[in-house]
N, C-alpha and C positions, 0 to 999 in steps of 0.2 A: 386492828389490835397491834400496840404497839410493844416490840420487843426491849428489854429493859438494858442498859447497859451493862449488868452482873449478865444476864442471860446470856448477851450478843458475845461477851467475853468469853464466856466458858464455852459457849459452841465452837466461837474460833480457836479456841484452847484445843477443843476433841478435834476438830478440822486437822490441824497443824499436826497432832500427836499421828492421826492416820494417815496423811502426807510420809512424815517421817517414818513409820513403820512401814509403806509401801514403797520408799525408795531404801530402809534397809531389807526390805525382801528382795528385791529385785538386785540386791548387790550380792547377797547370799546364793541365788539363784545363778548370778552371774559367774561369783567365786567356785558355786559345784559343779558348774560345767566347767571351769575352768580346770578343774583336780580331777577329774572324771577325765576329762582331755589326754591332762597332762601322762597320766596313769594310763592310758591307752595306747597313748605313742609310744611310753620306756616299755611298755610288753611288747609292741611291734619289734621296736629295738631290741629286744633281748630277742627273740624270734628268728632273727633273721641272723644275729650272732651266734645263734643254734644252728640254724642251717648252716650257714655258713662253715661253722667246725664240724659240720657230718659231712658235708660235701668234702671241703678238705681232705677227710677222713678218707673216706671212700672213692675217692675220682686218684688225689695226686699220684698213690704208689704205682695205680696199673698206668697213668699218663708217663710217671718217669719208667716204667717199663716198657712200653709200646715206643718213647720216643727213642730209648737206647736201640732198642731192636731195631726200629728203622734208621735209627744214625750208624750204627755199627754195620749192617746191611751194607748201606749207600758207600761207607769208605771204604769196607771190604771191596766191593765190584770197582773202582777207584782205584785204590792202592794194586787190588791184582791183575789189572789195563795198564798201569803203571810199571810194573815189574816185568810185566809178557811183553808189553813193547821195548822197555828195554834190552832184554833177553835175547830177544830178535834182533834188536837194527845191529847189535851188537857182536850175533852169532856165537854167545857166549854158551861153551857146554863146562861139560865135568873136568877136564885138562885145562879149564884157564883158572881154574882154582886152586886145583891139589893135581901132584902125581904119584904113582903109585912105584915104588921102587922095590928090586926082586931083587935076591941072594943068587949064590950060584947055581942051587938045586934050583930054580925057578917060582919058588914060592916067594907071596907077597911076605915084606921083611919089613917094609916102613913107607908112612903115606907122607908127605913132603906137601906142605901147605906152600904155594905161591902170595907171596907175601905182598907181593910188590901190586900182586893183578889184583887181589883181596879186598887191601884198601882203595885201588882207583873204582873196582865196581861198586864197592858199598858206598863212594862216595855218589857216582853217576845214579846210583838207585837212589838215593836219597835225595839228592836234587829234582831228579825226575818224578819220583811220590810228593813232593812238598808242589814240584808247579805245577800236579795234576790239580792238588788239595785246592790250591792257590788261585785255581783257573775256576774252580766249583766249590766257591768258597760263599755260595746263598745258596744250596739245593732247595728246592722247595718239595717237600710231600705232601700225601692228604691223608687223614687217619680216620675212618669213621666215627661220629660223635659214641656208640654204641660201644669200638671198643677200650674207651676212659673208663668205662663202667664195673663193677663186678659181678654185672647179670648177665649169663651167656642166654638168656633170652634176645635180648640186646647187639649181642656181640657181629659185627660186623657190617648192622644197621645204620641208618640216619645219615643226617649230613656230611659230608666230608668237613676237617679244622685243618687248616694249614699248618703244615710242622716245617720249619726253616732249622737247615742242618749246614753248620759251616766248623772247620776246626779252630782248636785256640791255640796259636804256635806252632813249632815245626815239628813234622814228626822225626823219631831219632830209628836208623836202622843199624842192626850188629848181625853179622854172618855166625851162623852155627854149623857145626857138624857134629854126625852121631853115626854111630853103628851098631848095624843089628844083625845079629844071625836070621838068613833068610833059609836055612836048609842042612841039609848033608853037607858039611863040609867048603860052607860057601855062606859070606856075609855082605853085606851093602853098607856102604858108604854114603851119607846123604849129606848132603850143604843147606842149611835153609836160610831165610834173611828171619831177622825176629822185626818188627815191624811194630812200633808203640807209637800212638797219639793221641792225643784231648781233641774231643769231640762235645761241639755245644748246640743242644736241640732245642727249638723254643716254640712254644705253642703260644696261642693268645693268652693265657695267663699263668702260665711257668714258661725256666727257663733249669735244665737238665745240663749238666755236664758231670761226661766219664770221660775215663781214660782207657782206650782197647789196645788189647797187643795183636797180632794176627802172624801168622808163623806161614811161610810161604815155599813150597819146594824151590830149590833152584836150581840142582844139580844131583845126580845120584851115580853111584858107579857097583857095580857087582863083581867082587875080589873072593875069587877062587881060593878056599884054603879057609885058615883060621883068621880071625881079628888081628890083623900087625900089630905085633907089638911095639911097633917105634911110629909116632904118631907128634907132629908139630903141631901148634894149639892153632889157629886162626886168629 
């Protein structure tokens, strides 16, 4: 039997139209996975820009806490190895700063700051805290990963993170004195150094900078009587 030219036509007509409908399904099919894809990764992405702001949240303030406390720690023991040795090679006491001057009854009348010896040791302290600084200027610590956290389940657990603690700049020292009634009829004279530096803490992904003051005894004297009332400034 032979098939008719109108016949053979119109088959290859339906042939052709089902071709075409199975290669635009197939592009459709392609296209929704392709938006189905795409729509999958941007929630990934938003996701992990979630976590990412709750970690931030949660982890930075106790990291820049824990790093200050062990940077501040590290230049304290520093700075006051820094001051005891100077102290010492120095044999510096209470008379190489101030002296105590009496009336004729014997009572303390006025305390006489040594000017001259004042600024040479504030200067040698300060040289001497800046090349300790200078000398241990990469500390390295380790903080447990546990206490970044704010779950004292945690706290003090897991890995160690490396914390690298160096200062930024020099540190600046000023001598102080103060008096206090220590009793009956009797008060103390103290000298201390005030001691201020920028300190920079940095973990693997922050980096922390404060500034600590630290107040250091360096000298004290116990005067018999009342507070002198004549007192030069340091």
């Amino acid at each position: 039997m032979s098939i008719s030219s109108s016949t053979f036509s119109y088959i290859r007509h339906i042939l052709e139209r089902v071709v075409i409908g199975m290669r635009r399904h197939r592009r459709r099919k392609f296209r929704g996975k392709g938006i189905l894809g795409t729509a999958v990764f941007l929630l990934i992405i938003v996701l992990l820009v979630i976590a990412a702001v709750r970690l931030e949240k949660d982890i930075r303030p106790s990291a820049e806490m824990r790093s200050q406390q062990a940077a501040r720690s590290t230049a304290n023991q520093l700075i006051s190895a820094a001051v005891a040795d100077c102290m010492a090679e120095n044999e510096y006491t209470y008379e190489s700063f101030a002296t105590i001057l009496y009336d004729e009854t014997g009572r303390a009348a006025a305390v006489e700051t040594l000017s001259v010896n004042v600024n040479r040791i504030r200067s040698e302290l300060t040289e001497r805290i800046n090349k300790e600084l200078a000398e241990n200027a990469d500390i390295q610590a380790k903080i447990p990963l546990g206490d970044l956290g704010n779950s004292y389940l945690f706290a003090g657990k897991g890995p160690k993170i490396k914390l690298r603690i160096s200062s930024a700049g020099s540190a600046s020292v000023d001598l102080q004195s103060s008096f206090e009634s220590t009793g009956i009829n009797q008060s103390c004279h103290r000298i201390t150094a005030e001691i201020t530096v920028t300190l920079v803490s940095a973990l693997p992904m922050y980096d922390f900078e404060t500034t600590e003051s630290f107040s250091l005894l360096l000298a004290e004297s116990v005067i018999v009587g009342d507070i002198p009332q004549g007192y030069f400034e340091m």
